[in-house]
C-alpha positions in Angstrom: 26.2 -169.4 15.9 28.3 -171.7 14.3 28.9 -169.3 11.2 30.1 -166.6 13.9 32.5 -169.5 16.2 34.5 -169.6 12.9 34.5 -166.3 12.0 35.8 -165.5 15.3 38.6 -167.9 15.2 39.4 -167.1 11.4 39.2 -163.4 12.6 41.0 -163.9 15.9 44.5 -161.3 14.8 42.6 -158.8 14.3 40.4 -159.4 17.1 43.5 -159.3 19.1 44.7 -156.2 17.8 41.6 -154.5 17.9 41.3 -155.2 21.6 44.9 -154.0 22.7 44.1 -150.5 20.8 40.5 -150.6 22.3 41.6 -151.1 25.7 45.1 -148.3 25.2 42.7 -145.7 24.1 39.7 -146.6 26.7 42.3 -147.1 29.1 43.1 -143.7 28.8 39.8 -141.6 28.7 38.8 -144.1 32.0 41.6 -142.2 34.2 38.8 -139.2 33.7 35.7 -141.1 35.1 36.2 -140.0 38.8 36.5 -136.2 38.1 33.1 -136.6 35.8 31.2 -138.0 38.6 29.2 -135.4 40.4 26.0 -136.1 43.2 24.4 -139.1 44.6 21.9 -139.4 41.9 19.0 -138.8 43.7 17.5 -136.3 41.2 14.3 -136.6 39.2 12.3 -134.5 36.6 9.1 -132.5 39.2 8.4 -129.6 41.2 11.1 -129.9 43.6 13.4 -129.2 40.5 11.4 -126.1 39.4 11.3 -124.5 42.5 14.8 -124.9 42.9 15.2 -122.8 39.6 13.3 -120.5 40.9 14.9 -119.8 44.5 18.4 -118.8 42.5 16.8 -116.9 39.7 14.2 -115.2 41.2 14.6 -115.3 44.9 18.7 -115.0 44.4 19.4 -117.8 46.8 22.7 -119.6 46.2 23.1 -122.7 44.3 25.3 -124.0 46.5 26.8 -123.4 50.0 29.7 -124.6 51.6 29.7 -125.1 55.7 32.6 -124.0 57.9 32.5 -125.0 61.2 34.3 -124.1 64.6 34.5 -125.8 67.3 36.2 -124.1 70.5 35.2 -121.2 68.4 36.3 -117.2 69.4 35.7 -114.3 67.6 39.0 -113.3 66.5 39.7 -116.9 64.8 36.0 -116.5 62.7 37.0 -113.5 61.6 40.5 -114.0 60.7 39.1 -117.3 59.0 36.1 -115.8 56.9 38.2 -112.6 56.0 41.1 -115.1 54.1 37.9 -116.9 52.2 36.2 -113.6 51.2 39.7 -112.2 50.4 39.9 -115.2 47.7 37.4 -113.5 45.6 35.4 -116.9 44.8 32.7 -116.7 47.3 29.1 -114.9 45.5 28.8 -114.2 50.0 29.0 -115.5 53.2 27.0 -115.7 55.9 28.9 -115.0 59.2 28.0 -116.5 62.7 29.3 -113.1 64.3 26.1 -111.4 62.0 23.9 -114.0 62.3 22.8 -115.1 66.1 20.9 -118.2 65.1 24.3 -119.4 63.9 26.3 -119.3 66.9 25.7 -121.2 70.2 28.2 -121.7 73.2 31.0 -122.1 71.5 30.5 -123.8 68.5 29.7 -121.7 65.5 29.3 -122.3 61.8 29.5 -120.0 58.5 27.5 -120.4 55.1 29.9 -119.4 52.1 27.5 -119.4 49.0 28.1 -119.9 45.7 26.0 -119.2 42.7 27.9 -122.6 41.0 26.3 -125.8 41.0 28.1 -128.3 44.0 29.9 -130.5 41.5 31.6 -127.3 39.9 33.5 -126.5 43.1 35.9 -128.9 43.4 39.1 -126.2 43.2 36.9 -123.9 45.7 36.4 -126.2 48.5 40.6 -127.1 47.8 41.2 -123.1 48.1 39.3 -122.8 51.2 40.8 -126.1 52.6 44.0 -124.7 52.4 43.1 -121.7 54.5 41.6 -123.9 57.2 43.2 -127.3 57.6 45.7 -125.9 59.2 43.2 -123.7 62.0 43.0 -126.1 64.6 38.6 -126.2 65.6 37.7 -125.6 61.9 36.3 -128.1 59.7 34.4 -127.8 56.1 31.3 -129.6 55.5 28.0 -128.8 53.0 26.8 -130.6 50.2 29.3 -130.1 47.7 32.1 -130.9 50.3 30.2 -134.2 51.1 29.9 -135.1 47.5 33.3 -135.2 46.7 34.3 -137.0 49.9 31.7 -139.4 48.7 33.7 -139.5 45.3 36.8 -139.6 46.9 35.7 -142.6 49.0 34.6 -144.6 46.1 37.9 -144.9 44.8 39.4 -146.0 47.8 36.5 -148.5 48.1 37.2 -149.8 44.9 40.6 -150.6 45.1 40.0 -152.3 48.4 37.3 -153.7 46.9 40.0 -155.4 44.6 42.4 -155.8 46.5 40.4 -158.0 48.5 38.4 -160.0 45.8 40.7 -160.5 43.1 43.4 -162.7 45.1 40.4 -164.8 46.8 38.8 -164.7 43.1 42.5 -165.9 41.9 42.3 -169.1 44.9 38.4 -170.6 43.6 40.3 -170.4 40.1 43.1 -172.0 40.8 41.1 -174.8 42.6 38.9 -175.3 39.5 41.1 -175.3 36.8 44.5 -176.2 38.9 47.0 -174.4 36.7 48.1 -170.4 37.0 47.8 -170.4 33.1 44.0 -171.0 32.9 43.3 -168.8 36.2 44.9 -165.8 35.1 42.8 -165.6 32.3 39.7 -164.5 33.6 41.3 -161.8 35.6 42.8 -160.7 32.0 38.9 -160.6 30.8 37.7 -159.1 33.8 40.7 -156.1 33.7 39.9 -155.4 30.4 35.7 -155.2 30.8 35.8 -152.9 33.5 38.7 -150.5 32.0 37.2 -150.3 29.2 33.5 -149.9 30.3 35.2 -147.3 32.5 36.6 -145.8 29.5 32.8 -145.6 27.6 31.3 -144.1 30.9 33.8 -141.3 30.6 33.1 -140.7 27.7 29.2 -140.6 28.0 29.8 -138.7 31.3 31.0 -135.5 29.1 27.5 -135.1 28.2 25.1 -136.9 30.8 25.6 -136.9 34.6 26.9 -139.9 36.0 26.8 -140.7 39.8 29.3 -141.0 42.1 28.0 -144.7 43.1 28.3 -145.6 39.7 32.2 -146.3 40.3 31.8 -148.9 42.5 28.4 -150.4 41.0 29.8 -150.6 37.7 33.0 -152.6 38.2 31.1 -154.4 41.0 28.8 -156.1 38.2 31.5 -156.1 35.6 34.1 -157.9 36.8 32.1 -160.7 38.8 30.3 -161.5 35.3 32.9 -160.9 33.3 35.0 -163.5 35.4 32.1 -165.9 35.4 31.8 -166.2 31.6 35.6 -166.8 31.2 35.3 -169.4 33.8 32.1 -171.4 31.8 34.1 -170.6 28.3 37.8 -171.8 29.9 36.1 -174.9 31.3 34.2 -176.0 28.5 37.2 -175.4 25.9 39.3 -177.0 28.4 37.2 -180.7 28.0 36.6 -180.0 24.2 40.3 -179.9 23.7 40.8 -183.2 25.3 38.9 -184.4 22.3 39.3 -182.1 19.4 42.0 -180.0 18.0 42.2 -176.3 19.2 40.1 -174.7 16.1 37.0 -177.4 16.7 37.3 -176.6 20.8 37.2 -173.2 20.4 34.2 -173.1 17.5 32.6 -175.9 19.9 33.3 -173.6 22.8 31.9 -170.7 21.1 28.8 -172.5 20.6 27.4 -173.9 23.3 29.1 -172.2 26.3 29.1 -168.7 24.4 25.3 -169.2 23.6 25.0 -169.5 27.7 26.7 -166.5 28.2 24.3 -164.6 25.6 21.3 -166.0 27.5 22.9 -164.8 30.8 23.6 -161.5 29.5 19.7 -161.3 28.1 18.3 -162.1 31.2 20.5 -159.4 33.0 20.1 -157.0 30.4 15.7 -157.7 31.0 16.6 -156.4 35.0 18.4 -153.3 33.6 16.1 -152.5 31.3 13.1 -152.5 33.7 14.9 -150.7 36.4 15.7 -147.9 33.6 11.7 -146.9 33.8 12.3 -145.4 37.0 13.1 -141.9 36.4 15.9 -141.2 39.1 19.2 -140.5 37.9 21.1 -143.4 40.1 18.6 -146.0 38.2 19.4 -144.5 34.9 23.7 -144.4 35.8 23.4 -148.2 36.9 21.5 -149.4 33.7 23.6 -147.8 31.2 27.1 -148.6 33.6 25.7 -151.7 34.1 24.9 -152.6 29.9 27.9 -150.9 28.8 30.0 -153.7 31.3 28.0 -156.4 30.5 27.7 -156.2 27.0 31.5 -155.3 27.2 31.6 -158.8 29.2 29.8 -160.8 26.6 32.3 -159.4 23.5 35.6 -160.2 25.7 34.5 -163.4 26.3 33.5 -164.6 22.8 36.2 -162.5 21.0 39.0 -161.9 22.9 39.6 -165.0 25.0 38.8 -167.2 22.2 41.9 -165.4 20.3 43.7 -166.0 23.6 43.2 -169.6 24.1 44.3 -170.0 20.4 47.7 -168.5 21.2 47.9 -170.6 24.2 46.9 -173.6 22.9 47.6 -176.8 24.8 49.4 -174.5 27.3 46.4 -173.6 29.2 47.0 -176.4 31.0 50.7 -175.6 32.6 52.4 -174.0 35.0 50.3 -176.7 37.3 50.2 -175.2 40.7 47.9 -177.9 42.2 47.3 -181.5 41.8 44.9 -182.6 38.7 41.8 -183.2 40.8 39.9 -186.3 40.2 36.6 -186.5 38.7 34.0 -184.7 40.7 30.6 -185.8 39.3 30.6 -189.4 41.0 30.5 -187.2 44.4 27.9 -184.8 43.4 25.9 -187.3 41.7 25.8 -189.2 45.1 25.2 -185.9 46.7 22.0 -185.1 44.4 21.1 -189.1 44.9 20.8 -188.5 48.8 18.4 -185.6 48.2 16.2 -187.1 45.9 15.8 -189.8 48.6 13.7 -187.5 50.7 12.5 -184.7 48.7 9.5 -184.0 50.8 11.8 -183.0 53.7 14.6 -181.7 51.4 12.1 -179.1 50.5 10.5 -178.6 53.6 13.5 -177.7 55.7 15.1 -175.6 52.9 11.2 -173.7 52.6 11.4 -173.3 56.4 15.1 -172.0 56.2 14.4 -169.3 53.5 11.0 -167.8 55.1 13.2 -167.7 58.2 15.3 -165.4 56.7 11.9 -163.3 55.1 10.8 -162.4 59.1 12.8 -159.3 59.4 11.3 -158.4 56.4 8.2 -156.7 57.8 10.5 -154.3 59.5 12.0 -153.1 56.7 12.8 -149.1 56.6 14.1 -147.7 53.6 15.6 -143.8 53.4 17.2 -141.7 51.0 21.4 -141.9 51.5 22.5 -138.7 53.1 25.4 -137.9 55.1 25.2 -141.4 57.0 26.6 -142.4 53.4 29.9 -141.2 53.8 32.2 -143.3 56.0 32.6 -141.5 59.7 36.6 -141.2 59.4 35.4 -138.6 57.3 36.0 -135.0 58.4 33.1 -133.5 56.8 30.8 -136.2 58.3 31.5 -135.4 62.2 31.3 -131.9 61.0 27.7 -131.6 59.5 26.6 -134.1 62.1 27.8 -131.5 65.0 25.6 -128.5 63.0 22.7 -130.6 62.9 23.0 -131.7 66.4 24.0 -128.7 68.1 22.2 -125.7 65.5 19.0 -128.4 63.9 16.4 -130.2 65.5 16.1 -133.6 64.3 12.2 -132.9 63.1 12.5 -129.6 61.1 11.9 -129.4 57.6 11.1 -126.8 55.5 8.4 -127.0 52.3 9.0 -124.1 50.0 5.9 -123.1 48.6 6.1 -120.4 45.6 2.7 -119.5 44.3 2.5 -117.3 40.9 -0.1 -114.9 39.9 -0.4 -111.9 38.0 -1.0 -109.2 41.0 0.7 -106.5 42.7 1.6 -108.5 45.9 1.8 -105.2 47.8 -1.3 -103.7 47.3 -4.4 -103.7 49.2 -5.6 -106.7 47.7 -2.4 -108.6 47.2 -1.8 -108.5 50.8 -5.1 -109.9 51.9 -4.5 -112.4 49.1 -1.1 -113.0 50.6 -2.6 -113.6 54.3 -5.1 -116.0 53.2 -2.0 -117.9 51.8 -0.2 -117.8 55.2 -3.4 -119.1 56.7 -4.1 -121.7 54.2 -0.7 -123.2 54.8 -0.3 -123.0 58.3 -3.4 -124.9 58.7 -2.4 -128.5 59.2 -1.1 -129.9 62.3 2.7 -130.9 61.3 3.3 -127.1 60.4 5.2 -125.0 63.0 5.5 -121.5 61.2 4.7 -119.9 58.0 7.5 -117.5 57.0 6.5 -114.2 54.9 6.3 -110.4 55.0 3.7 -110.6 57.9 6.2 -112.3 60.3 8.5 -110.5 59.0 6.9 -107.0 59.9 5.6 -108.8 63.1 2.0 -107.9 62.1 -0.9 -110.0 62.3 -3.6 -108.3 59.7 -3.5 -107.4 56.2 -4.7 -103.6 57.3 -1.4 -103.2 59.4 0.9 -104.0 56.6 -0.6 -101.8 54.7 -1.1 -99.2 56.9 2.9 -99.8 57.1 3.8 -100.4 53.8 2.5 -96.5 53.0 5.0 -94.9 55.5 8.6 -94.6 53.7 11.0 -95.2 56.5 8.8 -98.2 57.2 9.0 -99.7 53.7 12.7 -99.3 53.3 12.8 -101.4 56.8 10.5 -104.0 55.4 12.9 -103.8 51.9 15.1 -107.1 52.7 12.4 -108.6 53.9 10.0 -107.7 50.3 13.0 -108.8 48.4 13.3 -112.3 50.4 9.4 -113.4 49.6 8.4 -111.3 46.8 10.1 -111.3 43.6 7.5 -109.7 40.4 4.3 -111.8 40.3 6.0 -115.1 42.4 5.3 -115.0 46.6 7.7 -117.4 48.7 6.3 -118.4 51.5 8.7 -121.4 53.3 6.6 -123.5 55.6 8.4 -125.0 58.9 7.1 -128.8 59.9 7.3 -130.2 63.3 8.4 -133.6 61.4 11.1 -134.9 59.6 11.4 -134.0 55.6 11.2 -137.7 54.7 8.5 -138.3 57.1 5.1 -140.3 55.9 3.6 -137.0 57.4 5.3 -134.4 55.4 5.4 -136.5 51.9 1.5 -136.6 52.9 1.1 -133.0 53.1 3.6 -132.4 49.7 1.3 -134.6 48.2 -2.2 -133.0 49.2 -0.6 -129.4 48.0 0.2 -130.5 45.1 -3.1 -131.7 43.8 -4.9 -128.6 45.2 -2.3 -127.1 42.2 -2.9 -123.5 43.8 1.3 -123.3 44.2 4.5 -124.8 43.0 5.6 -126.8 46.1 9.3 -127.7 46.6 12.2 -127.8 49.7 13.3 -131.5 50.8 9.8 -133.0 51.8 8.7 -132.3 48.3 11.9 -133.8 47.2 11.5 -136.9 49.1 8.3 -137.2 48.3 8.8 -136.8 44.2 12.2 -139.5 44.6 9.5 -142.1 46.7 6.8 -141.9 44.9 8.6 -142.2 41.6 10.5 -145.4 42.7 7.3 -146.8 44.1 4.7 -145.8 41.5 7.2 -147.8 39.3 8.0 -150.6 41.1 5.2 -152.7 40.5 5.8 -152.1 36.4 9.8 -153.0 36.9 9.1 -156.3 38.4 6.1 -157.6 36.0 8.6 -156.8 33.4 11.2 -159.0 34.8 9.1 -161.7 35.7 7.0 -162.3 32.6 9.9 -161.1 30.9 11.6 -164.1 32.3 9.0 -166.5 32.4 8.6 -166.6 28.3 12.5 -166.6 28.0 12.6 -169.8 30.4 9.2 -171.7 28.9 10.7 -171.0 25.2 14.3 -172.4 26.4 13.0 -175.5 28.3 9.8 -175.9 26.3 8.1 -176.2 29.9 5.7 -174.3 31.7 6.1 -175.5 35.1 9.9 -174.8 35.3 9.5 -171.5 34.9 7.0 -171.0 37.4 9.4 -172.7 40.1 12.3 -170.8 38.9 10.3 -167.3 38.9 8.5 -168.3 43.0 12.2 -170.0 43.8 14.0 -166.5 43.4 11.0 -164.3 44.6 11.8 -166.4 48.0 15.4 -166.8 48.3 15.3 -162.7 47.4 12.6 -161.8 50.4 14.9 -163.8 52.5 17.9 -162.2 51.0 16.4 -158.6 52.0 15.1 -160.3 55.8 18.6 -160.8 56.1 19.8 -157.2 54.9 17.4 -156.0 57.7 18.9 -158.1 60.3 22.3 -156.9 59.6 22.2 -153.3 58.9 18.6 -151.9 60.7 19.9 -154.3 63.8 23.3 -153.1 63.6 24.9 -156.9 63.6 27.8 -158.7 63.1 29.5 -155.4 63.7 28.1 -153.2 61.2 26.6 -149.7 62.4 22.5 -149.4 62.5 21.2 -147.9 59.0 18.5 -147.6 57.2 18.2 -149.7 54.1 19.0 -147.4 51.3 16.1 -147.0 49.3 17.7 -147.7 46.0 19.2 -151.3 47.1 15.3 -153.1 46.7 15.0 -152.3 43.1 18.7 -152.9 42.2 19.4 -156.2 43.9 16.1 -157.4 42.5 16.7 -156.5 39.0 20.1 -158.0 39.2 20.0 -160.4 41.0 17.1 -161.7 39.1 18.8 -162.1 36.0 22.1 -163.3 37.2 20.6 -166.3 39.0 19.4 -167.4 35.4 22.2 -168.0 34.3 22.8 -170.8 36.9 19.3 -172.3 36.3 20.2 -171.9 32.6 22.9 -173.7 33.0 21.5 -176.2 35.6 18.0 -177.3 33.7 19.8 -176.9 30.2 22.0 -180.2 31.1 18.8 -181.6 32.9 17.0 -181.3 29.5 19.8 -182.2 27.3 19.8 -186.0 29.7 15.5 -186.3 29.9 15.0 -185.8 25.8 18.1 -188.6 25.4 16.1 -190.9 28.3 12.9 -189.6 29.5 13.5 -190.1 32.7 12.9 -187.6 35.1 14.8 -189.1 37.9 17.8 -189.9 36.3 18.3 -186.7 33.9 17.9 -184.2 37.6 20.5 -186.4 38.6 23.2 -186.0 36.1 22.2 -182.4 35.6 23.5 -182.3 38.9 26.3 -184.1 39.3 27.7 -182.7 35.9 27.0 -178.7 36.4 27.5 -178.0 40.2 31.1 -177.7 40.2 30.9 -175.0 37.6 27.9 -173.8 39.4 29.5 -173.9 42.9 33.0 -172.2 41.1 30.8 -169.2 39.1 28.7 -168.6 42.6 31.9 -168.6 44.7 33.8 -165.7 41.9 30.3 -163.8 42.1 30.3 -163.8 46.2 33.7 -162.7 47.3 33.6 -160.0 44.2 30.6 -158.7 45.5 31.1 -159.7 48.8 34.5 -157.2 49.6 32.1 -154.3 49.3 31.6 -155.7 52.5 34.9 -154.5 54.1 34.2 -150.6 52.3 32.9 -147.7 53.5 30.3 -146.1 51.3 27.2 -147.6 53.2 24.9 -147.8 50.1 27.4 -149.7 48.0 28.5 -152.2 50.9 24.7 -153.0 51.6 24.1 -153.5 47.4 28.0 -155.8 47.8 26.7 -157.9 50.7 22.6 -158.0 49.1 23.9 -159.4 45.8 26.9 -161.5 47.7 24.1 -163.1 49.9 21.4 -164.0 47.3 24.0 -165.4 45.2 24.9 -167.9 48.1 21.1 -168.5 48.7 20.7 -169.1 45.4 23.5 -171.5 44.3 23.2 -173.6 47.6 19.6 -173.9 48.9 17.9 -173.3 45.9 19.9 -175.0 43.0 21.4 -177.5 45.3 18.6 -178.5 47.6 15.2 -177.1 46.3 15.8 -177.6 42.4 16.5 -181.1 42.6 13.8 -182.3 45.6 10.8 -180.6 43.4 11.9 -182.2 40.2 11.4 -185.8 41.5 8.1 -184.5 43.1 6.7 -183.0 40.4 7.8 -185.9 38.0 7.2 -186.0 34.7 4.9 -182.9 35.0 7.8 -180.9 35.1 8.2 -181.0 31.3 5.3 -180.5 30.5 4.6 -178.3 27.3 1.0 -178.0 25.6 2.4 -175.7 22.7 3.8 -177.9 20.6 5.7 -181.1 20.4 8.9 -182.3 22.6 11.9 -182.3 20.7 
């Protein structure tokens, strides 16, 4: 480390200039990232993907369909509206409510205009039909691909809110720890550059991978908190080497021990990333490789370029004074930590009682896939798909697609018995309504009759749209109505069973839910023993203790369960003014893994200064002390940058990022005050000596 602190300050020019041509040239492929986004991310490798594949090759249904919907509806305005779309030439067909009965009810009405192009390659369609219809008063698009870019477009405003809102508060904790504009600005600089530039590397992997919509907030989200806390540890550590030492040794000093911090951080975070990247879901994939390429992109701005930044500044980090120098703080939080290691018993009781508090709402916990209750409800498109599905859906239908595949002449004698004992097989359970196929179709009820009807020609020619619709070479369709909801226990149940029997590919949303569940699930238990033992060797090799690992490990499973009690209270309760939602089903698995490693680096940072006092005195009592009194400002000044970044997302509309904005913003605050505050210091005096403990090997 120390052979690198002075190559980096011998090196620091062309650090410099390498970083201004770095950030000019990622800079400008990072004004591409929004238009590379496309879809939620909910997508995994399984059935629901094949069948898919099938429906548009083989069955010719679209890929994608576009929803038009009128309200106060006539049949001269439907027309006029659907003839101007068809007359664009763009549309592979449309499905008209003044064809289709099902599709028109008092007078609300809605059209299907399908497209053979996948959603996120419609983006100049869905602007050529707007233009026909915003200005049709009653008319309103909506669908999937309209959805996704709202969701897109939303993003971006959320972000800048997101910053407009963070960044000044961010700019205030600065300017209260370090007192001078010079040495506050700085980390801003470091966090501006991370995030432009990891949005820069994301465009650029988004040419050939597919990158989520989410992953615009997510990314900067994580970026710029971190990116701000390092600067912060590396500006406040050069700033009480250079009281001592000339700029070269402060920096190489710097480098050293606060850089080494900020590796470890980044280790611990990248652990969390890593393990969340075994789940197979697109969204988990986006978030590790957005959330490495910022972080690493962190760790290099911090050790490189702000180092060649401090050196041009020199003693001048410490003008343009825009509050008083504040006195020395340790002599109050060394009294602080003294008052709590009076009554540890109770220090740890109350803060034990406070946290499981928080765990109650736990139990009630529901988690759901995102869908339209994503999108903020200023949102056109919202209202709009929420009036078809109230008015034309019933709020328990759900369709499985089954497509079963055997070499046989469907339409012959014994292909049509064949083909009954299928509609029978799968109309058995209890949660199925209807079985649609050629049988309901021809309104007959044995195999005999469609036959029998099949043989006369005018007959046949009748039944042709019908053949076409479920029958396509050696493959039979047969969509299965449910009485319950596609992400129903009962329907991801009865996905499950049909796919073991292995008689029939088995897709539709139930089987999607089902695949996207039981992927994150199956995994779940794999991610977090990763991250924990993970952890647990990284802590016991840096602290040569066993025992402070093990409280660290138990300490954030807690404040994290009561971190997620509270997320329930808020959201599922609809409190403190926000709307009642479900917890989105991929906020678990990423507050957890991020969460988990960013808490680290405050008990690094925290134990590190406890250890460096207990190997100088050997006393247990006096070393938690001054680990105390000498870290929490830094702590209390890293937590605060990490809340309000995180904690803006609050004030956005994007439902899944403002719940992942307020989960990380809220475990941060659990952490750095009950735990490393209160519970840290009242189990080190009552687990004494014990707590450095090591059999493997001799203290050094």
């Amino acid at each position: 480390m120390k052979k690198l602190a002075h190559g980096i300050v011998k090196l620091r020019a062309l650090l410099l200039t390498l970083w201004l041509i770095a950030f000019v040239v990622l800079g400008y492929f990072a004004l591409d990232l929004p238009s590379l986004l496309e879809g939620d991310g909910f997508r995994t490798d399984g059935e629901y993907e094949e069948v898919q594949e099938i429906l548009t090759d083989d069955f010719d249904r679209p890929e994608s369909t576009i929803l038009v919907l009128f309200e106060q509806a006539d049949d001269g305005k439907i027309e006029d509206t659907l003839t101007s779309i068809e007359d664009l030439n763009i549309a592979s067909s449309i499905q008209s409510p003044l064809d289709v009965e099902d599709m028109y009810k008092d007078d609300t009405a809605y059209a299907a205009v399908n497209f053979n192009e996948e959603s996120t390659e419609l983006t100049e369609e869905i602007s050529e039909i707007r233009s026909i219809t915003e200005d049709t008063s009653g008319v309103t698009l909506t669908g999937e691909p309209v959805i996704s870019e709202d969701i897109n477009k939303a993003s971006q405003t959320d972000l800048k809110n997101a910053e407009l809102i963070g960044l000044p508060f961010a700019l205030l904790i600065l300017l209260i720890a370090f007192g001078t504009l010079t040495a506050s600005v700085l980390p801003l600089i470091i966090g501006g550059v991370t995030v432009v530039s990891g949005f820069g590397f994301l465009a650029l992997a988004g040419e050939s991978i597919s990158l989520s919509v989410f992953i615009l907030n997510i990314a900067p989200m994580i970026g710029l908190a971190l990116s701000i806390d390092f600067a912060l540890l590396f500006i406040n550590r050069y700033r009480e080497e250079l009281a001592r030492q000339s700029i070269d040794d402060a920096i190489v000093t710097t480098i050293r021990t606060a850089g080494r911090s900020i590796i470890f951080s980044a280790v611990c975070v990248f652990i969390g990333l890593g393990a969340m990247s075994i789940i197979n879901v697109d969204i988990f994939l986006n978030i590790a490789l957005g959330g490495t390429i910022v972080i690493t992109l962190a760790v290099f701005t911090s050790l490189t370029l702000l180092p060649g930044l401090l050196r041009l500044l020199g003693p001048r980090i410490n003008k343009l004074r825009v509050l008083p120098a504040e006195k020395d703080t340790v002599p109050r939080w060394r009294a602080f930590a003294k008052r709590i290691m009076k009554r540890p018993v109770m220090t740890a009781l109350l803060s034990l009682i406070v946290l499981l508090i928080g765990v109650i709402p736990i139990s009630n916990m529901s988690v759901s896939i995102p869908t339209i209750d994503a999108l903020p409800e200023s949102y056109d498109s919202r209202s709009a798909y929420e009036t078809i599905e109230d008015t034309f859906l019933s709020d328990s239908d759900s369709t499985i697609q089954v497509v079963v595949n055997e070499e046989r002449d469907w339409l012959s004698k014994e292909g049509l018995e064949e083909m009954k004992e299928k509609v029978d097989t799968y109309s058995d359970p209890g949660v199925v309504d209807s079985v649609d196929s050629l049988y309901s179709a021809a309104d007959v009820g044995s195999s005999e009759e469609l036959y029998a009807a099949l043989q006369n020609p005018q007959t046949k020619s009748a039944l042709e749209p019908a053949i076409e619709q479920f029958i396509a070479g050696d493959k039979l369709l047969l969509p299965v109505h449910l009485s319950v909801a596609d992400n129903s226990e009962e329907a991801q149940s009865l996905v499950r069973e049909w796919k073991d029997e292995k008689e029939a590919r088995i897709g539709g949303s139930p089987a999607f839910n089902q695949e996207i569940y039981d992927e994150i699930f199956d995994k779940l238990p794999l991610v977090l023993t990763i991250i924990i033992v993970s952890t647990f060797f990284i802590l016991m090799l840096a602290f040569r203790s066993i025992l402070i690992p093990i409280k660290a490990i138990l300490m954030n499973i807690l404040g994290l369960a009561s971190t997620f009690g509270i997320l329930v209270w808020l959201f599922q309760g609809g409190h403190l003014g926000l709307n009642e939602s479900d917890i989105a089903l991929i906020l678990p698995v990423i507050v957890f893994s991020l969460v988990f490693g960013l808490s680290m680096d405050y008990e690094v940072f925290l134990i590190s200064r406890m250890r460096e006092f207990y190997l100088e005195t050997k006393d247990n009592h006096y070393s938690t002390v001054e680990g105390v009194a000498n870290t929490s400002k830094i702590i209390t000044s890293a937590a605060l940058i990490m809340i309000v970044i995180t904690g803006a997302f609050a004030f956005t509309g994007v439902v899944p990022v403002k719940q992942i904005g307020i989960g990380i913003a809220i475990a941060i605050f659990i952490d750095a005050t009950i735990i490393r505050l209160l519970l840290v210091p009242s189990l080190m005096k009552l687990f004494g000596h014990w707590n450095w403990w090591f059999p493997f090997g001799r203290k050094k």
